[in-house]
C-alpha atoms as one frame of an Amber mdcrd trajectory, in Angstrom:
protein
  26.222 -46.976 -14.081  23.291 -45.779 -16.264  21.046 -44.962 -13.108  24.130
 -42.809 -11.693  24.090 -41.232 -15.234  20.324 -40.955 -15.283  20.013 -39.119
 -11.608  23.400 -37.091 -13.101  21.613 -35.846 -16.132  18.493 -35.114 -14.123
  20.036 -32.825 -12.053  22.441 -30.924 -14.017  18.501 -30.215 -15.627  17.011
 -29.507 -12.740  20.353 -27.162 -11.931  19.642 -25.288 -15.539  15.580 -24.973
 -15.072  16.076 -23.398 -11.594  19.334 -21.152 -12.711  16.528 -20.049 -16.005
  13.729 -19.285 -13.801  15.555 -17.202 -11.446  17.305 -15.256 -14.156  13.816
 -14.901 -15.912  12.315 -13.690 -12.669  14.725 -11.011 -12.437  13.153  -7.831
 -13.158  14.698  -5.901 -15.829  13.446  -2.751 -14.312  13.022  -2.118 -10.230
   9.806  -1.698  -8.605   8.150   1.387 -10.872   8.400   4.406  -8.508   5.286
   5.416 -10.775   3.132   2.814  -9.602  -0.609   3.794  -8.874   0.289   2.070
  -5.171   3.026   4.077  -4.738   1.100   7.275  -4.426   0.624   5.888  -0.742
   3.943   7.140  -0.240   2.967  10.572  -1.170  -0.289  10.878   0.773   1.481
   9.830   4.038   3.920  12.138   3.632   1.333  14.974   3.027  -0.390  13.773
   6.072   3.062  13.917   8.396   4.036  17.572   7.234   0.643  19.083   8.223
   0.223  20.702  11.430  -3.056  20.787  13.485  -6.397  18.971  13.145  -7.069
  17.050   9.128  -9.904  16.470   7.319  -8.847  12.455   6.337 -10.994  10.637
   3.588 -10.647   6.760   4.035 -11.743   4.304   2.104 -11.065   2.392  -1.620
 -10.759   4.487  -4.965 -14.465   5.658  -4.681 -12.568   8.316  -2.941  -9.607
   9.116  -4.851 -11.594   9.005  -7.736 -14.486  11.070  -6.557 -13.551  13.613
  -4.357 -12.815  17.269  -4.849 -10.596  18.264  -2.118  -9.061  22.077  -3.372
 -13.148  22.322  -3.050 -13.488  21.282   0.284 -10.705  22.852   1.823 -11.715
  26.429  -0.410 -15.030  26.532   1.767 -13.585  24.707   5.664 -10.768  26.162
   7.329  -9.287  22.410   7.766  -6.300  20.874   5.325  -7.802  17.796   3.782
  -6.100  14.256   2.732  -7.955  12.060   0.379  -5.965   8.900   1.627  -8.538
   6.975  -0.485  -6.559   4.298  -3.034  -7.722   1.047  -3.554 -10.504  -0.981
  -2.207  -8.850  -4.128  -2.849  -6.612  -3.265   0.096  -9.341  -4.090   2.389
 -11.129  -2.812   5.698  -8.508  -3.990   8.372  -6.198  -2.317   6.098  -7.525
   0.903   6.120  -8.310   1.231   9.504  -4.860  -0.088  10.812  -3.611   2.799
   8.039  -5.980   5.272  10.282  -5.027   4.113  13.877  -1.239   4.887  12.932
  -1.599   8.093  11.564  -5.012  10.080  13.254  -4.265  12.481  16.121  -6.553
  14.325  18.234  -8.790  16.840  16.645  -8.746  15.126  12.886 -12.060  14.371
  11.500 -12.030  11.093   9.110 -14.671  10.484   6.687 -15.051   6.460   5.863
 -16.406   5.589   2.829 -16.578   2.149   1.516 -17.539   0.786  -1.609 -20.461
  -2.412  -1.061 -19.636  -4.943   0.800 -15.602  -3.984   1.074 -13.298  -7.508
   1.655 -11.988  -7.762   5.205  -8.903  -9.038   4.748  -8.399  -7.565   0.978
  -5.925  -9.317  -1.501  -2.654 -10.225   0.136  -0.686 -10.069  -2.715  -1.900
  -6.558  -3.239  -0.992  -5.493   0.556   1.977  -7.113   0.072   2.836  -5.117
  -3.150   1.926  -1.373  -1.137   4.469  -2.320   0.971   7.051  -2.404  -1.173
   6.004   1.075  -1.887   5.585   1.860   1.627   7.412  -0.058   3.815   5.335
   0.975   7.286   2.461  -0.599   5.966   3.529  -3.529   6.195   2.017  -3.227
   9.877  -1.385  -2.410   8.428  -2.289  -6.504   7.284  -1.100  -9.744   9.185
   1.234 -11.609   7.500   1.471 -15.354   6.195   3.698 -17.779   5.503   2.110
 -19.559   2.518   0.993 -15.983   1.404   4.230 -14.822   0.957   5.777 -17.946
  -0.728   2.806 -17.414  -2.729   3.378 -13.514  -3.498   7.160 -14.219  -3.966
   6.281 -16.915  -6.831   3.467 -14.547  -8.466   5.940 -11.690  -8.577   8.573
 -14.363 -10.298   5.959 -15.289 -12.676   5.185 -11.629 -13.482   8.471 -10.560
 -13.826   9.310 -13.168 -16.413   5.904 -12.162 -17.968   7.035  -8.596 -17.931
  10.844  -8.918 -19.294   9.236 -11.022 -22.274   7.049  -8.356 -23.010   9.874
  -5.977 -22.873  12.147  -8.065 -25.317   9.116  -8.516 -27.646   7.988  -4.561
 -27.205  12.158  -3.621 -28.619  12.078  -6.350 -31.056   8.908  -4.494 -32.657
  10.359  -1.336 -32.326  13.374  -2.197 -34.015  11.304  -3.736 -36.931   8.677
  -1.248 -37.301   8.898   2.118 -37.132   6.250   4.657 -34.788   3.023   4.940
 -36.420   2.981   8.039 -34.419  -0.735   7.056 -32.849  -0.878   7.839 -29.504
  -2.071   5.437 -26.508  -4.798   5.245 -24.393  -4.168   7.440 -21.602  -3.295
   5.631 -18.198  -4.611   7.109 -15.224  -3.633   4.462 -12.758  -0.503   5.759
 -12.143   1.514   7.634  -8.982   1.474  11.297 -11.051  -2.204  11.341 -11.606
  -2.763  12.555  -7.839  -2.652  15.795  -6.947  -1.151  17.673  -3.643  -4.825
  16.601  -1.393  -4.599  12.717  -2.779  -7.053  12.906  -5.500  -6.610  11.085
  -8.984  -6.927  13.936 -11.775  -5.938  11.772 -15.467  -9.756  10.968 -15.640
 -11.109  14.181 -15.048 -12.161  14.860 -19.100 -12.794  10.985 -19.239 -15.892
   9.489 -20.878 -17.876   7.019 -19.514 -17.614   3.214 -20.340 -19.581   1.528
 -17.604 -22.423  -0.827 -18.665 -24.767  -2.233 -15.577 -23.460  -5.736 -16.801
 -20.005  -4.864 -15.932 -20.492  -6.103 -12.227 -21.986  -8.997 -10.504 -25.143
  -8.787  -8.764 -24.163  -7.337  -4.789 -24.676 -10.195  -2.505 -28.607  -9.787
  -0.497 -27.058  -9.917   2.948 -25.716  -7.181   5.870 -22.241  -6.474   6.138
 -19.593  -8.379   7.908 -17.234  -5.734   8.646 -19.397  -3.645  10.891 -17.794
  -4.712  14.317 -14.495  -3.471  12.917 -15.788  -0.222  12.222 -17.236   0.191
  15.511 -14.270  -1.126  17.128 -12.263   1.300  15.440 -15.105   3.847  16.701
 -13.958   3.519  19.873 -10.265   3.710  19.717 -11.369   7.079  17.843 -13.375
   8.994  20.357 -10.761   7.587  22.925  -8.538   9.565  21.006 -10.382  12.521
  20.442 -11.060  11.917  16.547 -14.334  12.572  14.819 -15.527   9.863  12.897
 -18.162   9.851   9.912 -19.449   7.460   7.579 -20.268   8.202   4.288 -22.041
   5.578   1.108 -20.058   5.499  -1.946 -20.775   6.629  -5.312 -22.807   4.485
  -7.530 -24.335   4.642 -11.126 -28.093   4.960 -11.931 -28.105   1.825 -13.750
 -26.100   0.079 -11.284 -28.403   0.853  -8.530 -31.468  -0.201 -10.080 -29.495
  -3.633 -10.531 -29.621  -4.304  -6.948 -31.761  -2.145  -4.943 -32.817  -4.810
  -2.831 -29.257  -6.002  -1.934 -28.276  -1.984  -1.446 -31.485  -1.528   1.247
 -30.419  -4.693   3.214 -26.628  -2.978   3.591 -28.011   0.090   4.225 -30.617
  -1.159   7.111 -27.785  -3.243   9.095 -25.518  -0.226   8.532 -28.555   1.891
   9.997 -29.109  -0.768  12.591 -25.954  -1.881  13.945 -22.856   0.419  13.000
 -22.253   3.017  15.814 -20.556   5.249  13.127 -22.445   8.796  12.187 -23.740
   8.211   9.180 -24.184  11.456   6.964 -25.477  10.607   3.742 -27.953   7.955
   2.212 -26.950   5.033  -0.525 -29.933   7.582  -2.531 -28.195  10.366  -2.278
 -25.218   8.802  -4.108 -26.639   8.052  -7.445 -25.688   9.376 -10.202 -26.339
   9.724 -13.999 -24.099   6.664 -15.613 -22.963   9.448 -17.414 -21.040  11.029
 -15.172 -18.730   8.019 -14.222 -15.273   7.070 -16.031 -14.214   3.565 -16.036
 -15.837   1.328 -13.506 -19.079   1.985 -10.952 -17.030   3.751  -8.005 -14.838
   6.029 -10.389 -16.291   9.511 -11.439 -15.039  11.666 -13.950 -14.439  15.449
 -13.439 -18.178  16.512 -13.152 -19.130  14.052 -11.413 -16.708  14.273  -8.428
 -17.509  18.054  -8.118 -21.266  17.366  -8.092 -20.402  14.597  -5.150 -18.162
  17.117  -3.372 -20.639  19.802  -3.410 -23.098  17.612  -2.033 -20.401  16.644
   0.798 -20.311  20.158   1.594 -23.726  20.195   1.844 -23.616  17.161   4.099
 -20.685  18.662   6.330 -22.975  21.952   7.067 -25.795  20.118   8.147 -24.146
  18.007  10.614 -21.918  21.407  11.627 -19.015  19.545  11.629 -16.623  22.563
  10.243 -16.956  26.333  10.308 -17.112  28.301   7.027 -13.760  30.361   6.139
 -14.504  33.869   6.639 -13.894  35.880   3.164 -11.258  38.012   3.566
């Protein structure tokens, strides 16, 4: 009788833990529409409503925070799309993301930060496609990963309704000091119409050379996927460049040894044009915002006007004509 009561007690608990965790995990609020991933939905949508050959830039937030694309598009007579968003994503990623949506004609400019992740963060992927649901074709998915991606998002949702509560409790007790917050530029209204990130444009820079680990002194793995995609381009009749990201003075100096070994198996093996140098992309710490691959206003407009430079050399685009 007391073992039946035992086993009874147990699982009217286990019945109450379950019931609390699920309830917890219920987010108070729906998937942010505002979410810095969801601007994926936004560059897609630019990319379906233009007509004719595109200018595409692919690659992590190097891009969306570097790139001037009003700039580019003022001096070529080509729309551009700065699909750049976040690196984390990963190189099969992008390129699946470019095999669905390049067309003959386009031109794509691929640039990578060092040493890019294959497969990227799954629970990241998995999150984007929330967002945007036809990228869930863009990664191979996983059992255990999405057990795994369904438990995180519990355990951030309960995470996130706490902090809620706690946030209106405060309120309630304490009036507004009136001081503003930090500004947060990782959101879905910091891009513009081209797919460029804009919040950090008047930003100061708070990178330190310690802020990263050393790069790893080896090539890079994910050269046969570039060159495969190389292929499926030109059969296609789509231009394909490859461009070094962005990187800080002090940075660079950090690992120039580890930066020359990615640069000679690029040079070596990677079937890709390749238009710029890993020199030509340092720049005064100065000039970056919040981590090594994001610039701040002046320095994306210095970058894009060296782009342009780039782009004539090669003779990829014709000038527009003033009018």
């Amino acid at each position: 009788m007391m073992i039946r009561k035992f086993y009874t007690t147990c699982g009217i608990f286990a019945f109450i833990l379950i019931v609390l965790v699920m309830t917890l995990g219920m987010r108070l609020r729906k998937t942010d529409p505002a979410d810095y991933l969801a601007a994926m939905v936004d560059k897609h949508h630019l990319l379906e409503n233009l007509q004719g050959p595109r200018l595409i830039l692919a690659g992590g937030s190097n891009l969306a925070f570097g790139i001037n694309s009003h700039l580019l598009d003022s001096v070529f007579s080509v729309p551009v799309v700065n699909l750049g968003l976040h690196a984390g994503l990963g190189l099969e990623f992008i390129l699946n993301e470019l095999k669905s949506e390049m067309r003959s004609g386009d031109v794509i400019l691929i640039s990578l930060e060092y040493f890019m992740s294959l497969k990227g963060d799954y629970q990241l992927k998995h999150k984007a496609a929330e967002f945007y649901p036809s990228s869930g074709a863009y990664f191979e998915h996983e059992y255990v990963g999405d057990i795994r991606y369904r438990i995180e998002r519990k355990r951030s949702a309960m995470q996130e309704n706490l902090s809620m509560v706690k946030q209106s409790i405060l309120q309630t007790m304490r009036p507004s000091s009136g001081n503003k917050e930090s500004v947060n530029v990782y959101r879905r209204a910091c891009f513009n119409a081209y797919g460029d990130e804009e919040c950090q444009l008047n930003g100061k820079s708070s990178i330190r050379a310690s802020d990263i680990d050393p790069l790893p002194v080896k090539g890079y793995d994910g050269i046969p996927l570039l060159n495969e995609f190389y292929k499926e381009a030109i059969k296609r009749n789509v231009k394909v460049y490859f461009l070094y990201p962005n990187f800080p003075q002090s940075v660079y100096e950090n690992n120039i040894r580890a930066i020359q070994i990615y640069a000679a198996d690029i040079s070596s093996r990677l079937s890709i044009p390749v238009l710029n140098t890993p020199e030509d992309m340092v720049f005064s710490d100065s000039l970056f915002y919040d981590t090594v691959y994001h610039l701040n206003g002046s320095g994306r407009n210095l970058r894009t006007e060296g782009l342009i430079r780039q782009l004539k050399q090669a003779k990829i685009f014709s000038e527009k004509k003033a009018l």
